[in-house]
PADODREN-493458 format. One record per residue (C-alpha): x, y, z. Coordinates in Angstrom, 3 decimals. Layout:
<sites>
{site {X; Y; Z}},
...
</sites>
This chain:
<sites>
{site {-24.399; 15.867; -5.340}},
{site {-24.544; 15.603; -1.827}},
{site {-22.127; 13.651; 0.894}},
{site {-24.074; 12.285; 3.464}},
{site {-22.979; 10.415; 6.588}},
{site {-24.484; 6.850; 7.602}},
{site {-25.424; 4.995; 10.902}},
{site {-21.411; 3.923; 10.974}},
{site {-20.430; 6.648; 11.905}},
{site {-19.775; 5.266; 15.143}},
{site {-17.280; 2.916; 13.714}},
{site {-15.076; 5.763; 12.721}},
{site {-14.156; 5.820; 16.799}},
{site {-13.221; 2.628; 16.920}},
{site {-9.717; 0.982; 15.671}},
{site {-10.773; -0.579; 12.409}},
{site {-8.692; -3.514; 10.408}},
{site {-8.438; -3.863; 6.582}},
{site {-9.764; -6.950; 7.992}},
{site {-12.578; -5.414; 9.283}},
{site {-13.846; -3.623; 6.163}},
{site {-13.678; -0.523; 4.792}},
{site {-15.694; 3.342; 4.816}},
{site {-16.133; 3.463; 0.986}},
{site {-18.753; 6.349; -1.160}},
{site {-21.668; 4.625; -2.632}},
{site {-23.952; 6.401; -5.298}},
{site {-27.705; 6.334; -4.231}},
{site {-30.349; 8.038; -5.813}},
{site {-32.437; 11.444; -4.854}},
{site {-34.508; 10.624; -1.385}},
{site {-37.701; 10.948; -4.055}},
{site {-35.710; 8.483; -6.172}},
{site {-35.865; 10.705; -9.240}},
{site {-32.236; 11.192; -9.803}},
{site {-30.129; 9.276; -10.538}},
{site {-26.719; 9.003; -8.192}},
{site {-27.296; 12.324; -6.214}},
{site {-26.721; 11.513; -2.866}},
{site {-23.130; 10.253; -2.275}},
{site {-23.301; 8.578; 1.070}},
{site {-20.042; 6.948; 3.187}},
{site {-20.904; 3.636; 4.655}},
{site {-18.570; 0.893; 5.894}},
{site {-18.866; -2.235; 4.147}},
{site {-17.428; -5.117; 6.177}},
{site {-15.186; -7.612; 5.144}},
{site {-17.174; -11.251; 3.988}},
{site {-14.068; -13.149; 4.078}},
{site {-14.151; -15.963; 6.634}},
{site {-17.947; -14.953; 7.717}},
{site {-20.874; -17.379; 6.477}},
{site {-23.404; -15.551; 3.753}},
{site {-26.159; -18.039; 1.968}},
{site {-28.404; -16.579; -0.483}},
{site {-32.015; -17.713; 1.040}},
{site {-30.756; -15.376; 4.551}},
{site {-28.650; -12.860; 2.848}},
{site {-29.166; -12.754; -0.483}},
{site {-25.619; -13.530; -1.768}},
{site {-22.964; -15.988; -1.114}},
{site {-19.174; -16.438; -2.577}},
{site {-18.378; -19.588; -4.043}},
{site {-15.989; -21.006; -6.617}},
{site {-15.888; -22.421; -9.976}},
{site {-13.006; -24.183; -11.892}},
{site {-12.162; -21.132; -14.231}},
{site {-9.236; -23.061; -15.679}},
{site {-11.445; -25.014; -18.100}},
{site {-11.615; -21.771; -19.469}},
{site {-8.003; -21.511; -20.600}},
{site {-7.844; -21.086; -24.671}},
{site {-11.582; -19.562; -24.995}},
{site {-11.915; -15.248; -25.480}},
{site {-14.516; -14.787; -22.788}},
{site {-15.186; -11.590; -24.850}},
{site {-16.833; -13.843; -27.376}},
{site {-20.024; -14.402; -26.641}},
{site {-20.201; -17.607; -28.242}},
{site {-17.102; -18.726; -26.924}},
{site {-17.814; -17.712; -23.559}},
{site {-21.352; -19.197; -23.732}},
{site {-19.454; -22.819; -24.678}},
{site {-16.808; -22.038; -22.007}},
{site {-17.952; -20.541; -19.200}},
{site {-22.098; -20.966; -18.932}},
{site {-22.009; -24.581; -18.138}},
{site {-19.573; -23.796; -15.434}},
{site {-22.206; -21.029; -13.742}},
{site {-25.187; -23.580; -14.326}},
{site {-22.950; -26.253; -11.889}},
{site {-22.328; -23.465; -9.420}},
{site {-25.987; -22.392; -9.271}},
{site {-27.538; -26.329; -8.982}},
{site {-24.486; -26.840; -6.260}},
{site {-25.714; -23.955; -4.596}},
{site {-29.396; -24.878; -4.719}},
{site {-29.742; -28.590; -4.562}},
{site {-33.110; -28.617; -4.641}},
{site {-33.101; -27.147; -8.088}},
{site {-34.832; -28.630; -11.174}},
{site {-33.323; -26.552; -14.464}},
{site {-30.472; -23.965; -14.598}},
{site {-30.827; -21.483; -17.687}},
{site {-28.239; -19.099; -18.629}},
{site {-29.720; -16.644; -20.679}},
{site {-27.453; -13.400; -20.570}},
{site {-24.217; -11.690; -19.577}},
{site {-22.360; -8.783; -19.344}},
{site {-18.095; -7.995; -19.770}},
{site {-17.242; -5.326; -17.848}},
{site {-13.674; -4.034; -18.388}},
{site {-13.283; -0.014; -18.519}},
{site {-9.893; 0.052; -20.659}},
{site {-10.747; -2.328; -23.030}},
{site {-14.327; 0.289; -23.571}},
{site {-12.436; 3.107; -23.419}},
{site {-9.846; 2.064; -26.464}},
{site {-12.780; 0.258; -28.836}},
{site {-15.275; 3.654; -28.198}},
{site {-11.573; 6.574; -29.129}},
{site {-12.963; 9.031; -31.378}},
{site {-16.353; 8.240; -30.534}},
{site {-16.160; 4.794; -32.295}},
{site {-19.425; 2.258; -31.066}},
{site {-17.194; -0.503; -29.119}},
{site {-16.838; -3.954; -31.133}},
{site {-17.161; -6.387; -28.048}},
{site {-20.497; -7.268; -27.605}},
{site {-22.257; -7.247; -24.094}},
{site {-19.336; -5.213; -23.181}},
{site {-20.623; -1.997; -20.464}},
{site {-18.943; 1.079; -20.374}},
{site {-17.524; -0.132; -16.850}},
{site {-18.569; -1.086; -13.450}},
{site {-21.705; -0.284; -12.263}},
{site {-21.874; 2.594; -8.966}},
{site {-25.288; 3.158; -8.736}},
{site {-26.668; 1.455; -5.872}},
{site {-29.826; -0.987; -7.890}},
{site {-31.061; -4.210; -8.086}},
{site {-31.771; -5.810; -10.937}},
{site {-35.212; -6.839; -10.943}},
{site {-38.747; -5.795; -9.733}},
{site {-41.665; -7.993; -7.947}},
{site {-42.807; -7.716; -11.380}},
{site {-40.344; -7.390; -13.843}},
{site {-39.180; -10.959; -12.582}},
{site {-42.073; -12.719; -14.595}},
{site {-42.063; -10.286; -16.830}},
{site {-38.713; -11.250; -17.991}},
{site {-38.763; -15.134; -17.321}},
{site {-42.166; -14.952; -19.512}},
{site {-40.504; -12.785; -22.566}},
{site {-36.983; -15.251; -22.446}},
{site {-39.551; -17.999; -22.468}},
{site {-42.233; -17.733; -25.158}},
{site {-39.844; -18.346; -28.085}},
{site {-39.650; -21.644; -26.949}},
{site {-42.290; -23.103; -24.664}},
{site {-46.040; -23.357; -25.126}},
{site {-48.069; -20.724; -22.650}},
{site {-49.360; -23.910; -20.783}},
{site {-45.960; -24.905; -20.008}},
{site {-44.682; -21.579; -19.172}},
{site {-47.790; -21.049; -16.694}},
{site {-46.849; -24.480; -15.251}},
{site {-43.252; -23.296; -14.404}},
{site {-43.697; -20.013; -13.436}},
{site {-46.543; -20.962; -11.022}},
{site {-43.531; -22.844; -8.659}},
{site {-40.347; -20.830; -7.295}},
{site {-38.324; -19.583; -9.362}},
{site {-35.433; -17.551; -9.304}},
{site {-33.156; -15.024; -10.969}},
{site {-29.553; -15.439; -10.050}},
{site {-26.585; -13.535; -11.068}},
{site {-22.898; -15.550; -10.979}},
{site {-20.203; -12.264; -10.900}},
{site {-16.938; -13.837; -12.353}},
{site {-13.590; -11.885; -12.253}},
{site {-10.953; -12.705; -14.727}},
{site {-8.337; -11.308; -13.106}},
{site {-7.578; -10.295; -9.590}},
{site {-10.290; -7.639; -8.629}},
{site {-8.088; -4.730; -7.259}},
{site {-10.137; -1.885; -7.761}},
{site {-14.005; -1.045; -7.867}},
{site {-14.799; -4.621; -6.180}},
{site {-18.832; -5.051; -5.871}},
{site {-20.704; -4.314; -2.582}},
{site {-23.867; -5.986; -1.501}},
{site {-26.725; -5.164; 0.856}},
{site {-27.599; -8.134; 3.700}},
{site {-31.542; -8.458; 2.735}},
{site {-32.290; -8.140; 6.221}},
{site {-31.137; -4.468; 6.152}},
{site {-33.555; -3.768; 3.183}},
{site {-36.768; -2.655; 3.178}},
{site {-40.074; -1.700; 0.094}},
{site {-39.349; 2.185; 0.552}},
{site {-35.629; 1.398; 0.154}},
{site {-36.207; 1.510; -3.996}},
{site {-38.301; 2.835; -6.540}},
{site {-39.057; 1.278; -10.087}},
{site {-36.876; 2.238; -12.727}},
{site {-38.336; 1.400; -16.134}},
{site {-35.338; 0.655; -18.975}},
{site {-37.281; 1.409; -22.946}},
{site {-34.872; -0.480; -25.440}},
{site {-36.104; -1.117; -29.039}},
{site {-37.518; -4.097; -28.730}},
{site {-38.752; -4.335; -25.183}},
{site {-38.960; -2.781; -21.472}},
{site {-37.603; -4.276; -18.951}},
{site {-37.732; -2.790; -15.152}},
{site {-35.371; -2.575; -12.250}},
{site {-35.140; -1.156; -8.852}},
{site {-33.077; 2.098; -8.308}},
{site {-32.123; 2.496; -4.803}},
{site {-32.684; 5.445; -2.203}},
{site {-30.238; 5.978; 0.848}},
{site {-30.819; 4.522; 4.138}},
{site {-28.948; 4.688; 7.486}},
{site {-29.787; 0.947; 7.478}},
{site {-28.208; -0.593; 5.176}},
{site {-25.823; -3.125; 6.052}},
{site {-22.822; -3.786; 3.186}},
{site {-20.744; -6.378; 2.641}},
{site {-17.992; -7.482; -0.009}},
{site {-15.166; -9.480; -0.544}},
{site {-11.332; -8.216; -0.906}},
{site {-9.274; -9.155; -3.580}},
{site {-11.303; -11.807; -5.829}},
{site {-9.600; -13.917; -7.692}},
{site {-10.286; -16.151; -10.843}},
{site {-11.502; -19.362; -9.567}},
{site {-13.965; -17.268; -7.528}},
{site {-17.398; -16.275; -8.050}},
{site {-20.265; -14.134; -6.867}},
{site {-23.578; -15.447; -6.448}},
{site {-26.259; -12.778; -6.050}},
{site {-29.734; -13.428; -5.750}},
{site {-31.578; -10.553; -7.214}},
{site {-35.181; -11.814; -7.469}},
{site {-36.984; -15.335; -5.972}},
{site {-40.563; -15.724; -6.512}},
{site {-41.005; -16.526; -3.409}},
{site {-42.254; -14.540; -0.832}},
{site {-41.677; -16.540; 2.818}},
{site {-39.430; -14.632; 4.157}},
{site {-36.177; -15.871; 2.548}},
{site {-34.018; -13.214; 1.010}},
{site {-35.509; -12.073; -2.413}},
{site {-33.394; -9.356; -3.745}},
{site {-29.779; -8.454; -3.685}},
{site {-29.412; -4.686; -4.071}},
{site {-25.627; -4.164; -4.858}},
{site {-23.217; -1.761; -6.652}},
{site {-19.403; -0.944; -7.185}},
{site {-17.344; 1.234; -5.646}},
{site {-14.129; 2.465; -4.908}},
{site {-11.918; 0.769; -2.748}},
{site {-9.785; 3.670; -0.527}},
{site {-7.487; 1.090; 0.064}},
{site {-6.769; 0.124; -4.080}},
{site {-3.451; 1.089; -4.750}},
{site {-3.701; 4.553; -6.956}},
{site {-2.479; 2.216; -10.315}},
{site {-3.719; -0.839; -9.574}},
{site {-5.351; -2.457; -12.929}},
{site {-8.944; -2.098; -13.967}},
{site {-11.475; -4.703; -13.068}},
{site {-12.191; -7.156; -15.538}},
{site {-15.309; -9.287; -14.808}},
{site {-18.279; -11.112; -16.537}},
{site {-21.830; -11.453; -14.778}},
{site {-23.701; -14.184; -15.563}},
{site {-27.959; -13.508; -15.440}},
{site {-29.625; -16.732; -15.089}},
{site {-33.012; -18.482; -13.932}},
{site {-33.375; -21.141; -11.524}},
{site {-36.876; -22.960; -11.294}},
{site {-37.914; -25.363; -8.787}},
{site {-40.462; -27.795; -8.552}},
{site {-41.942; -30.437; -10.854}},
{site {-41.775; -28.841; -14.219}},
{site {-43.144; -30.534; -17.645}},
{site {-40.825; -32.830; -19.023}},
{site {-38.147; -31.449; -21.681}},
{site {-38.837; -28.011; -19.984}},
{site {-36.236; -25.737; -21.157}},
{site {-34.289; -28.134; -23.784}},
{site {-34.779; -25.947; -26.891}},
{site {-33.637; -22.573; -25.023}},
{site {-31.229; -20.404; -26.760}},
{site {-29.921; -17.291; -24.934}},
{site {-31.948; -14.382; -26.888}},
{site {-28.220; -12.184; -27.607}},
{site {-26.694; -15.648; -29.195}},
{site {-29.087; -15.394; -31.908}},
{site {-28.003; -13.436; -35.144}},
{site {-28.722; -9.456; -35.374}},
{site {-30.422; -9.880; -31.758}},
{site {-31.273; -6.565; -30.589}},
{site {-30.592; -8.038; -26.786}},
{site {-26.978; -7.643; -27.788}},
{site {-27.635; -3.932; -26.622}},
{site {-26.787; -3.007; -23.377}},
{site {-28.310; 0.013; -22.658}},
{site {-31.688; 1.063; -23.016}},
{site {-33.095; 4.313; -25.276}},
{site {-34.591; 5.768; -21.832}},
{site {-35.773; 5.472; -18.562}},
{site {-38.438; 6.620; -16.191}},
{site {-38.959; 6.294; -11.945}},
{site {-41.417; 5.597; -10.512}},
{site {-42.377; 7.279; -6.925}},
{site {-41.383; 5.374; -3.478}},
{site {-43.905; 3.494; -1.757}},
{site {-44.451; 0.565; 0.951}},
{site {-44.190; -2.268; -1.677}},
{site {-41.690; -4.026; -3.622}},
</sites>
C-alpha cells in the first residue's frame, strides 16, 4: 500500500491546535478504483465543533437525541433497539428536515470491535445480529445515483402497491444515516467529506452480491481535494446525521462520502468505539395517504437473510464523469 501526501501539506508549517483538527491516514482505493484500500493517504480533517454544517450544503450535520430513554433496553437487540432507539432517529431526522412527510427506519448496524472479536474466538460466527466486524476505514459512500431507488423500491414492494411506490419515489426522497455512539467515541471517530470538495470521478461503483439481493455503493478514489471534517469526542446524547443519497439533483449536497480512522491523538488504551448507525428514508412531498403504515424493517422479520452484513462478493466498476 502506498502513503501518499495531500493538498495539506501546507498546514504541516503552520502551528496547528487539537482545536484545529488533526493529520490522520485514510484508506482510499487504487487511482483505477479496483482495489480496495491501497492508497493510504494523510489528510487533515478539521475540527466541526463550534463550526455550522447542514446536510442540504455539506452533506452532514451533528445533532442530538435524548439517548436516556434508552436506559434498560440492549441496543444489541435488534428488536429492542428498534422499540428503543428508531423512534428517537425518526424525531431527529423530521427535526432536521421540517419539510418532511414520512421517516422510515429500515436498517442498522452495531459496531463494537471487542464485543466481535470475543463472540467470533475460535472462529465461532458472532451471535449479535447486525453486529460488523468493526469500524469501517475505507473511504465509501453508501449509495449510488442508482442504487438509491434501487433500494427504496426493493424495501418497498413488500408493502405498497407499484402505483404508490411510483407516486413516492417520483418526489425527493432521501437516504439518511443517524451515527449514534453509546459511549464516549475515543478512538476511530468517523470522518466526512464537505460535498463541495467531491466530485463524479471521485468514486467508482462497487456492486455488494448477497444471497438474496445486490445492492451497490460507491468506493472512493484519492483526491488532493477533499476537504474532511469530524467531531472530537462524541458522546451519548449525540448523533451523526449523514446524508448519503437525495434524489434530488439541484445542487444541494447529495452524498456523504465518509470513513473511520485513527485518531493520532487517542490515547494508546483508550476503549473501543461502540456505535449504532441508523439507515433510513426520508420522502417529501404529497405522498398517498397511509403511505408507509404497514412497513416492517426487512432484518426484523424472522430468518431474514438482511440480517447478514456482508455480502458473498463484490465487483468495481471503472471511474468515469458521472455519479
Amino acid at each position: 500500500r502506498k502513503l501518499v501526501g495531500s493538498v495539506s501539506q501546507l498546514r504541516h508549517m503552520m502551528p496547528l491546535r487539537e482545536a484545529d483538527g488533526v493529520f490522520a491516514d485514510f484508506a482510499y482505493s487504487s487511482e483505477d478504483g479496483q482495489t480496495k484500500d491501497a492508497c493510504i493517504r494523510r489528510c487533515f480533517v478539521a475540527s466541526g465543533r463550534g463550526k455550522e454544517r447542514t446536510l442540504e450544503r455539506d452533506g452532514f450535520a451533528l445533532s442530538t437525541l435524548p439517548f436516556h430513554k434508552t436506559s434498560g433496553f440492549d441496543l444489541y437487540d435488534p428488536s429492542q433497539c428498534s422499540e428503543a432507539l428508531y423512534p428517537l432517529a425518526e424525531e431527529v431526522l423530521r427535526r432536521a428536515f421540517p419539510s418532511s412527510t414520512r421517516v422510515l427506519v429500515f436498517d442498522h448496524i452495531a459496531r463494537n470491535v471487542d464485543r466481535y472479536m470475543a463472540e467470533t474466538n475460535a472462529d465461532q460466527k458472532s451471535t449479535t445480529p447486525m453486529l460488523a466486524p468493526g469500524p469501517a476505514i475505507s473511504v465509501h459512500g453508501d449509495y449510488t445515483v442508482r442504487s438509491g431507488y434501487t433500494r427504496s423500491r426493493s424495501l418497498l414492494e413488500p408493502w405498497e402497491s407499484e402505483e404508490r411506490i411510483n407516486k413516492a419515489l417520483e418526489q425527493r426522497f432521501a437516504f439518511v444515516n443517524v451515527w449514534v455512539p453509546l459511549k464516549k467515541v475515543q478512538q476511530n471517530p468517523l470522518g466526512m467529506v464537505e460535498w463541495s470538495s467531491q466530485r463524479p470521478r471521485d468514486v467508482v461503483n462497487l456492486k455488494f452480491i448477497y444471497s438474496h439481493r445486490v445492492g451497490e455503493i460507491y468506493r472512493v478514489l484519492p483526491s488532493e481535494q477533499h476537504r474532511w471534517v469530524y467531531y472530537k469526542d462524541m458522546e451519548p446524547g449525540e448523533c451523526l446525521l449523514l446524508k448519503v443519497f437525495d434524489s434530488a439533483d439541484d445542487g444541494r449536497a447529495r452524498f456523504s462520502l465518509h470513513a473511520a480512522f485513527h485518531d493520532p491523538t487517542a490515547a494508546a488504551d483508550a476503549p473501543s468505539r461502540e456505535s449504532i448507525e441508523l439507515r433510513c428514508i426520508v420522502f417529501f412531498g404529497d405522498l398517498p395517504a397511509g403511505f408507509g403504515d404497514s412497513f416492517i424493517a426487512p432484518h426484523l422479520l424472522p430468518n431474514s437473510p438482511d440480517q447478514e452484513v456482508a455480502p458473498k462478493r463484490v465487483e468495481a466498476s471503472l471511474p468515469s464523469d458521472e455519479w
